[in-house]
Structure formats: structure tokens, C-alpha cells
N, C-alpha and C positions, 0 to 999 in steps of 0.2 A: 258289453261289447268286448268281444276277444281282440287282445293286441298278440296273437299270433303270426308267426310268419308262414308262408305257404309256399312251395315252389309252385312255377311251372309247369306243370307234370306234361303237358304237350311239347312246351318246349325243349323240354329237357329229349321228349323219345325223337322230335324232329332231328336234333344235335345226336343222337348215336345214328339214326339213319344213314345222316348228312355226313359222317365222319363212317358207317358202313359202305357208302359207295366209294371208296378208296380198299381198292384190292376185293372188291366184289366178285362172287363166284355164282356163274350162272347157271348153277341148281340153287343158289343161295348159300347163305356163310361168307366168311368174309380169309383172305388169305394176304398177310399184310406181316410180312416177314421182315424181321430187322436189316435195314440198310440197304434195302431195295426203293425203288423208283413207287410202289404201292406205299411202303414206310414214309419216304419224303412226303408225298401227297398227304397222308395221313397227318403225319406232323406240321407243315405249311399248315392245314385246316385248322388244328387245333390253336397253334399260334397266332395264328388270322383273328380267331375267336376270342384268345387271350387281347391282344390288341384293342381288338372295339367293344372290350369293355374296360380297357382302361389301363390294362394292367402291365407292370411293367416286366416284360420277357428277357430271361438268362437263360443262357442255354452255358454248361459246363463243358470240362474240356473232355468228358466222356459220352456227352452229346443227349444227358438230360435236360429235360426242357421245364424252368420253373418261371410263374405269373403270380405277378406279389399287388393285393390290393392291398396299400398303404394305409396301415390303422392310426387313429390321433397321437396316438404316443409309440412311442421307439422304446417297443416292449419285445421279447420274442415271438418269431411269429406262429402261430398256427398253421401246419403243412396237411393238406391230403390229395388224393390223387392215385395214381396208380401206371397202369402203363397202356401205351395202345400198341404194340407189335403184337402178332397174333400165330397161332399154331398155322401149319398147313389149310387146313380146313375149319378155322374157328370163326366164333358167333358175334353177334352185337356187344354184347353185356360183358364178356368178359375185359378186367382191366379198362375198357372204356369206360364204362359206368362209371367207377372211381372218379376219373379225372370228369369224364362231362357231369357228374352231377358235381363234382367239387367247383367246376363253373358257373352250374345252376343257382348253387348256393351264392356264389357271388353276384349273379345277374338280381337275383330276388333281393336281396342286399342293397343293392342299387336301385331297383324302382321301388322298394320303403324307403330311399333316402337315409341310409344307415349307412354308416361311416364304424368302423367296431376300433375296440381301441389297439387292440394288437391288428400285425399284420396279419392276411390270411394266403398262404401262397396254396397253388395247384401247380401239381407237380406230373410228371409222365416219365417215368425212368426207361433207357434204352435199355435192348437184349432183356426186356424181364422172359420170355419163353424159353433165349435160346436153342430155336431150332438150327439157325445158319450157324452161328458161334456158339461151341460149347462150352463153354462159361459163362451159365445162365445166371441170370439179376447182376449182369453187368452195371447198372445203372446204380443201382442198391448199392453193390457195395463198393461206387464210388464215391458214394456219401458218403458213408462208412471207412472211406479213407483203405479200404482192403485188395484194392486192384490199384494197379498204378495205370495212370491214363498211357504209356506206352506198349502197355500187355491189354489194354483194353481200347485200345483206337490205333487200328496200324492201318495201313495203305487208304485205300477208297473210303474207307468208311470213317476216318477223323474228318473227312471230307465235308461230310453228306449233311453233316449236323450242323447247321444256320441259322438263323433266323435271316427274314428278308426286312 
């Protein structure tokens, strides 16, 4: 008997669909620009998603969005993910993938009843395209500690990054 894990692979393509009709383009493609009303939706979604599975959501003062499933020991944690704001004209896969299958992985996690011992966070960093803002992987390199959240969050857009 194999004690392998196996994602979801349905679930996982319904979750980039579900998070592509946010800023859908009706030839197709997906247009979900950072700090737009298509971005928010985007984000809500994802956060929504983090939520009911348990996790518990931070959003920074640069308006990345991290979901930490709590491992048995207070070890450090295990990050992946990536970003969901999108080019003018971009697809499912790109940067979504990242983050919705770094959820996958935790959904599947969850119905084996596995608890891991480090934390595991899913992460989504804002501005990774930069097409509106040009200073692109704003999100990145506020991890990084290389942009200061007052040259990286001014007017509407310190706004826009919440969780509900």
C-alpha cells in the first residue's frame, strides 16, 4: 500500500478558474492589475479560500497577503506561493498557480489529517508585474526589507489591502 500524498488536481484547476473570473477578459485571459477593484476581488477570493481552511491570514503593511497552517512545534516556517496580479492581458497559470496550489497542498494536508511540524505559510506578494507601479516585486522586496512601506503604499492603494 502506498502512503503517498496526492493533490486534488480537479480541485486545484477549479480554484485558478474560480480566482480567473476576477478581471476576466472576454476573448479570455485574465486582466487583474495591482490595486484595482479586479485586484481586490482577486485578493478577497484568495483570502476567503485561506480562511476555510483554517489558516490564519496577515496581510503586511505593503499589502502582501500570508496564510500560516500552524505545524506542532514552533519551528520556522515553510513559505511558498507567489503572486496573483497579472499583466494587461495575462493567463490562469501564471503566479496563481504558485499560491493556489501552495493551498492545494494544504487542503490535501488536511483531508490526510496531517498536521506537519513546521508551519507552512502561502503567501501572494503585491505589485509582483508592475504594470501600474513601476517598481516591480514591490511585495518581494518588502520582505526583503528593500522598499519602505511609505515609497511602496501611498494614497488609494495602502488602502485597498485588507483582509475582511
Amino acid at each position: 500500500m502506498s502512503h503517498y500524498l496526492q493533490i486534488n488536481g480537479q480541485r486545484l484547476i477549479d480554484s485558478l478558474y474560480a480566482l480567473g473570473e476576477h478581471g476576466a477578459l472576454p476573448g479570455g485571459g485574465v486582466c487583474r492589475l495591482a490595486a484595482t477593484a479586479e485586484d481586490k476581488a482577486g485578493r478577497d477570493f484568495v483570502v476567503a479560500r485561506m480562511k476555510a481552511l483554517g489558516l490564519s491570514v496577515s496581510i503586511d503593511a505593503i499589502g502582501n497577503v500570508t496564510g500560516v497552517y500552524h505545524g506542532e512545534e514552533t519551528l520556522p516556517m515553510v513559505m511558498m506561493g507567489s503572486h496573483i496580479d497579472t499583466v494587461a492581458t495575462g493567463g490562469l497559470y501564471d503566479g496563481n498557480y504558485g499560491v493556489m496550489a501552495g493551498l492545494e497542498v494544504i487542503a490535501t494536508l488536511q483531508d490526510a489529517g496531517i498536521r506537519t511540524r513546521r508551519p507552512l505559510a502561502v503567501t501572494f506578494f503585491t505589485n509582483e508585474e508592475g504594470v501600474r507601479f513601476q517598481a516591480r516585486y514591490d511585495g518581494q522586496r518588502g520582505v526583503c526589507r528593500r522598499v519602505s512601506v511609505g515609497a511602496g503604499a501611498r494614497g488609494k492603494r495602502s488602502r485597498r489591502y485588507h483582509a475582511r
